[in-house]
C-alpha positions as CSV (number, residue, x, y, z in Angstrom):
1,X,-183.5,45.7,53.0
2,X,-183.1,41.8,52.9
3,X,-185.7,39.8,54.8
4,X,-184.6,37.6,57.5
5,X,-186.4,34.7,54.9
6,X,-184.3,36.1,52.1
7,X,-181.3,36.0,54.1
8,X,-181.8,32.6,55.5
9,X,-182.2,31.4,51.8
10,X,-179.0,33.0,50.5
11,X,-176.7,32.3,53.7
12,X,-175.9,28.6,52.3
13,X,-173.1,28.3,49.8
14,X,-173.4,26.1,46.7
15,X,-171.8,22.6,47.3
16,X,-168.6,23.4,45.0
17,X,-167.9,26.5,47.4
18,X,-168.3,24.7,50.8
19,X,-164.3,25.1,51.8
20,X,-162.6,24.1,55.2
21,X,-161.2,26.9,57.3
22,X,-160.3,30.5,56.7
23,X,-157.2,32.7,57.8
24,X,-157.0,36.2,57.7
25,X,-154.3,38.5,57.7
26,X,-154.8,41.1,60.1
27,X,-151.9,43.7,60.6
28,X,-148.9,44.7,58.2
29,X,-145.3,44.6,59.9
30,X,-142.2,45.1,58.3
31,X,-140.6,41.6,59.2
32,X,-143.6,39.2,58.7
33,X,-147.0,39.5,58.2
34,X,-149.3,38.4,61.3
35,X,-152.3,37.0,61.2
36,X,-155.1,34.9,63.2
37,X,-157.3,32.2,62.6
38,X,-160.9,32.7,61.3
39,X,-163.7,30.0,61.3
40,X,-165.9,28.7,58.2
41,X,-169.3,28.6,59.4
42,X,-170.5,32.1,59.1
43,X,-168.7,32.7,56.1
44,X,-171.5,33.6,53.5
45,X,-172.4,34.2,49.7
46,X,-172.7,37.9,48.5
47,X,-176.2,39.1,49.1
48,X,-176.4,37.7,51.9
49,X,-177.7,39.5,55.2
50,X,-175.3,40.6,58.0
51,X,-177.3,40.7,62.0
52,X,-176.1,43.6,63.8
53,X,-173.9,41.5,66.2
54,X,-174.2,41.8,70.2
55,X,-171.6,41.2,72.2
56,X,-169.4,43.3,75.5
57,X,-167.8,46.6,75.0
58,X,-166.4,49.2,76.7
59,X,-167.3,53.0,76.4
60,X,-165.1,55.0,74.8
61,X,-165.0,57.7,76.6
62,X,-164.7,55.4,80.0
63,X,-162.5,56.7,83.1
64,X,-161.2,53.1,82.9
65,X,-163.5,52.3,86.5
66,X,-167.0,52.0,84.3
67,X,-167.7,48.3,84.3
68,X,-168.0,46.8,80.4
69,X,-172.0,47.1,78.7
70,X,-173.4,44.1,76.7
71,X,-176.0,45.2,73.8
72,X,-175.7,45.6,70.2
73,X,-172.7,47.0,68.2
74,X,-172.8,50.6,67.8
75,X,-169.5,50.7,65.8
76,X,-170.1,47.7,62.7
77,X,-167.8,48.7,59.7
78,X,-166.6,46.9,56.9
79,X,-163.1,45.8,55.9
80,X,-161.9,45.0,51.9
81,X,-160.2,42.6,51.4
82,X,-159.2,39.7,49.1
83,X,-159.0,36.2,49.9
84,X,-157.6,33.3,48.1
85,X,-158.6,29.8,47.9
86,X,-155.6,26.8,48.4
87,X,-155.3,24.4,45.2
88,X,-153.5,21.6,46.1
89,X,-152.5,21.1,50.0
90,X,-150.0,20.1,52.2
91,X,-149.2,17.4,55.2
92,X,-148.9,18.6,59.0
93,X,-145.2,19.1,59.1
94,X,-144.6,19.8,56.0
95,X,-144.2,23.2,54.4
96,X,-144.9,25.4,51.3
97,X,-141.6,27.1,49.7
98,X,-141.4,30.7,48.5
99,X,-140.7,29.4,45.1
100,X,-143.7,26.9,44.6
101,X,-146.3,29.0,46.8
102,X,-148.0,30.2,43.8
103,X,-148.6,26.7,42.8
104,X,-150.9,26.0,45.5
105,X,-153.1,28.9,45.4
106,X,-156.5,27.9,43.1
107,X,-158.0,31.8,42.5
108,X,-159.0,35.0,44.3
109,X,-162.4,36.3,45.6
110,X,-163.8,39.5,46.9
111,X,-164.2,39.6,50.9
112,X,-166.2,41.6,53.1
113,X,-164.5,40.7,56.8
114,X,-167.5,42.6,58.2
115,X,-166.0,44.0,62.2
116,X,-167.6,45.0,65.3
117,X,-165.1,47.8,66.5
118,X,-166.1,48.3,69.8
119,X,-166.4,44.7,70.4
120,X,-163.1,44.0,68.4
121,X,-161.4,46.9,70.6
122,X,-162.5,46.0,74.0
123,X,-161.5,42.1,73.4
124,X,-158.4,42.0,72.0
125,X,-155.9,42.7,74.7
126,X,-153.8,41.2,75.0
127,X,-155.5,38.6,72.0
128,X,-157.0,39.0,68.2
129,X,-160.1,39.4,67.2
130,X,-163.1,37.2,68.6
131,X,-166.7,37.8,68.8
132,X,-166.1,41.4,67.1
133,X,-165.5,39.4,63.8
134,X,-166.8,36.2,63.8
135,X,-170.6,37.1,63.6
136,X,-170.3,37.1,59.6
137,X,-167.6,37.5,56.7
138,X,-168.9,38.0,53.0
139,X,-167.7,36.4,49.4
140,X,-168.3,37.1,45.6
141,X,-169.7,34.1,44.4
142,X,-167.2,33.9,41.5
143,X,-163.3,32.5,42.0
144,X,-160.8,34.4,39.8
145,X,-158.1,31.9,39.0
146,X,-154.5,33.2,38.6
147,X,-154.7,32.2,35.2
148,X,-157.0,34.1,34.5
149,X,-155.4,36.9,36.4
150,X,-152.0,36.6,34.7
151,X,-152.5,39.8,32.0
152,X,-152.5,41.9,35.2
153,X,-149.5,41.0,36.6
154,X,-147.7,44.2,37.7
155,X,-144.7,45.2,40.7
156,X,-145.2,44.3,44.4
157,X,-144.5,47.3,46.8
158,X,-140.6,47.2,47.7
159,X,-140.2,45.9,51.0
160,X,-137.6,47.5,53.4
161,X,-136.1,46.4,55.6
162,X,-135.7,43.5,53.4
163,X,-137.6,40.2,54.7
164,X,-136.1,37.1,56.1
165,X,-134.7,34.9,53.1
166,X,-137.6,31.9,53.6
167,X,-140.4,34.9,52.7
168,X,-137.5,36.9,50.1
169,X,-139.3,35.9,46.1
170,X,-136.8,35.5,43.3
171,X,-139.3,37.3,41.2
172,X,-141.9,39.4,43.4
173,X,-145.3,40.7,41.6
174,X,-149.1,41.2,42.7
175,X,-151.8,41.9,40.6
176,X,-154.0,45.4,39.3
177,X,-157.2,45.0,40.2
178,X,-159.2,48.1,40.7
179,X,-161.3,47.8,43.9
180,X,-164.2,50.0,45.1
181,X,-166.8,50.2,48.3
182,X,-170.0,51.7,48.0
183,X,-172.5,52.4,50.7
184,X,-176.7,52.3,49.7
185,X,-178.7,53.1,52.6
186,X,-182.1,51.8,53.4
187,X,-185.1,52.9,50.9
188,X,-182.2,54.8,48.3
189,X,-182.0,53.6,44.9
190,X,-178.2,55.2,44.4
191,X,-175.5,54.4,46.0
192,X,-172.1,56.1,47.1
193,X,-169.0,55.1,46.5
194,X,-166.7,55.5,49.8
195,X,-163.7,53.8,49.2
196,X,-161.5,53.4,45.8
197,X,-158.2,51.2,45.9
198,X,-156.1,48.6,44.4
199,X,-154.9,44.9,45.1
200,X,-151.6,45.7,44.4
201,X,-151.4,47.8,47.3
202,X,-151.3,45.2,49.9
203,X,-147.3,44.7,51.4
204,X,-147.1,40.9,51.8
205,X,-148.2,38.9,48.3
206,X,-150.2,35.9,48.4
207,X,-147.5,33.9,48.1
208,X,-145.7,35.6,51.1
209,X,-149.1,34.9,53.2
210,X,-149.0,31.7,52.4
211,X,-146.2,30.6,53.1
212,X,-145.8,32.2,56.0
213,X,-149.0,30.2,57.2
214,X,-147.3,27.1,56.6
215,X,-143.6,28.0,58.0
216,X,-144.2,25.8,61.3
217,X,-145.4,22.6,59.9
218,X,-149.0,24.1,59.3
219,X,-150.8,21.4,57.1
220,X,-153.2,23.4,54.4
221,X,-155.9,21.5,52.5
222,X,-158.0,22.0,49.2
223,X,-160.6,24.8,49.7
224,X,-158.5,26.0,52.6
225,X,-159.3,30.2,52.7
226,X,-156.8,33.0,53.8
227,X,-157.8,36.7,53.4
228,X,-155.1,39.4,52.6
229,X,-156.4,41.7,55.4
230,X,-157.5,45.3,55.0
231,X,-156.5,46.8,51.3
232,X,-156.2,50.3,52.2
233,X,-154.0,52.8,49.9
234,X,-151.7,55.8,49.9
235,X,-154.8,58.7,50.4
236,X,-157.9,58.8,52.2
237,X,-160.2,57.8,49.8
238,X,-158.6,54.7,49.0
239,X,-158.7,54.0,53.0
240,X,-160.7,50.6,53.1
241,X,-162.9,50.6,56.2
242,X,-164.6,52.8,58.3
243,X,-162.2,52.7,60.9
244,X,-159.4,54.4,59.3
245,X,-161.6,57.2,56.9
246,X,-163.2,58.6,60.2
247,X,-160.5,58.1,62.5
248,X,-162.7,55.6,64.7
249,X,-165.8,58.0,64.6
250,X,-163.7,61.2,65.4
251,X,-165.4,62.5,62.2
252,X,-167.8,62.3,59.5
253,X,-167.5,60.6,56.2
254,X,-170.1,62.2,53.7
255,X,-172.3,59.9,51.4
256,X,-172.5,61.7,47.4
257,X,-176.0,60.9,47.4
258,X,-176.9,62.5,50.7
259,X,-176.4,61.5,54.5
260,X,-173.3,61.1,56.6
261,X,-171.9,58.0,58.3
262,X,-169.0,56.7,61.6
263,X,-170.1,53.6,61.1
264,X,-172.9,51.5,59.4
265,X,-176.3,52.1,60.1
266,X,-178.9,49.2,60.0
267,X,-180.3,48.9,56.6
268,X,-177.0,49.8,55.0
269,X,-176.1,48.0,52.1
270,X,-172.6,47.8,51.3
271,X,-170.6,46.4,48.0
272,X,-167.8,45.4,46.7
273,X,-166.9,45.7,43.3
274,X,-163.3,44.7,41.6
275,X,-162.6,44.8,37.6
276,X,-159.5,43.8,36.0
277,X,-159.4,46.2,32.9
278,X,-157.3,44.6,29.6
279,X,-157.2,46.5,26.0
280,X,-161.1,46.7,25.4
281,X,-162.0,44.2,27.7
282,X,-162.1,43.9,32.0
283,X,-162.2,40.5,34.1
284,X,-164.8,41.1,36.8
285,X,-165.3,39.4,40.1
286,X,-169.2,40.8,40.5
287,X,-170.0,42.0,43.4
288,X,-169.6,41.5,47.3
289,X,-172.7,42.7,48.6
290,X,-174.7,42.4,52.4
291,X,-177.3,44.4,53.8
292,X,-176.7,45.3,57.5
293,X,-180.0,43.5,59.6
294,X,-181.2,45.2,63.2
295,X,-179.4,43.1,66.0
296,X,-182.3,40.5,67.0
């Protein structure tokens, strides 16, 4: 388990990494992808220690007449996901182009965009996401460039119905990169891997999200960060949070190294991994780790 001295230690990001705002894809619709605006401050470094957040909810099983409780989150899960740092930026009012969106995105990072369910759920009607996210999101420490990412260019999932022609690419492509989420609990040496999926199963591409962003006269500047939202594939095991693999706690999910979790349990420690794999070589992003601290 991470110390709350350890964590305070890790929490601050080297200068170069200190960026201005983050964004983060939240839902997948056919016609455009919809997002919401994060916040910078709590995001953190991989390693990193996340407090079990407090906050209202409501219980689950309520009549709809029990009043709301306040304490500490009973349903914290993780979410995978990408996120991608802006290269060079743009003026209010002006906007980025389908064509030339690629050209202002600098490189790709693991993202842990760690979520309070219940809070999340009991909050946002009719709004987004509040308190039930912003108590912490995590990052690998190393950016991927698209440079370096170009040998794993592959097909982007067909889109239908087809998009409006401001978000429609003249050439449309993603990237392989493997992506995994494994669960350690407190006092285990092994951990369990949960969760196996792929980049290139997100809907909207990077440069779709991104432009999108910046379709209203949106200005984005350098070190600007917008996550892909969840990367969840075809099956169950590729299902990227908690959330979806137990249907919201209906039902177990079972750990290969013993013990069964809903949700996270305090002392959990949860990481990310992603590899690009070449002919004889792979393009890592290291990891995307944080250990879940007891509410305080």
């Amino acid at each position: 388990m991470v110390s709350e001295s350890q964590s305070d230690t890790d929490s601050s990001l080297p200068r170069s990494m200190h960026f201005m705002d983050l964004s983060d894809f939240l839902l997948c619709r056919l016609h455009l992808p919809v997002a919401y605006h994060g916040r910078a401050s709590s995001v953190v470094v991989s390693g990193t220690g996340i407090r079990r957040p407090m906050g209202q909810s409501f219980p689950p099983t309520s009549d709809g007449k029990t009043p709301p409780y306040f304490g500490p989150s009973r349903r914290l899960d993780y979410e995978l996901e990408m996120a991608f740092f802006v290269g060079p930026g743009i003026e209010l009012g002006e906007r980025i182009t389908i064509d030339n969106a690629i050209d202002h995105i600098f490189g790709l990072v693991l993202m842990n965009d760690w979520s309070a369910r219940d809070i999340q759920f009991w909050e946002s009607q009719p709004l987004g996401p509040f308190l039930g996210k912003n108590f912490g999101t995590s990052i690998s420490p190393w950016i991927l460039t698209l440079e370096a990412l170009e040998p794993f260019k592959c097909e982007a999932p067909n889109q239908e119905p087809p998009c409006l022609p401001y978000l429609t690419e003249t050439s449309r492509f993603t990237y392989d990169i493997p992506l995994e989420v494994a669960i350690r609990p407190a006092g285990e040496e092994k951990q369990s891997v949960v969760c196996r999926t792929n980049f290139k199963y997100l809907y909207w591409t990077i440069a779709q999200q991104l432009t999108h962003h910046t379709v209203n006269g949106c200005n984005v500047r350098t070190g600007d960060l917008l996550a892909s939202g969840t990367i969840s594939g075809p099956d169950k095991e590729s299902w990227a949070c908690l959330l979806e693999q137990t249907s919201n706690a209906q039902h177990d999910i079972v750990l290969e190294h013993g013990g069964i979790r809903k949700y996270l349990e305090d002392g959990d420690d949860v990481i990310f991994s992603g590899c690009c794999k070449g002919d004889g070589y792979c393009v890592g992003f290291g990891t995307c780790s944080g250990t879940v601290l007891p509410a305080s």
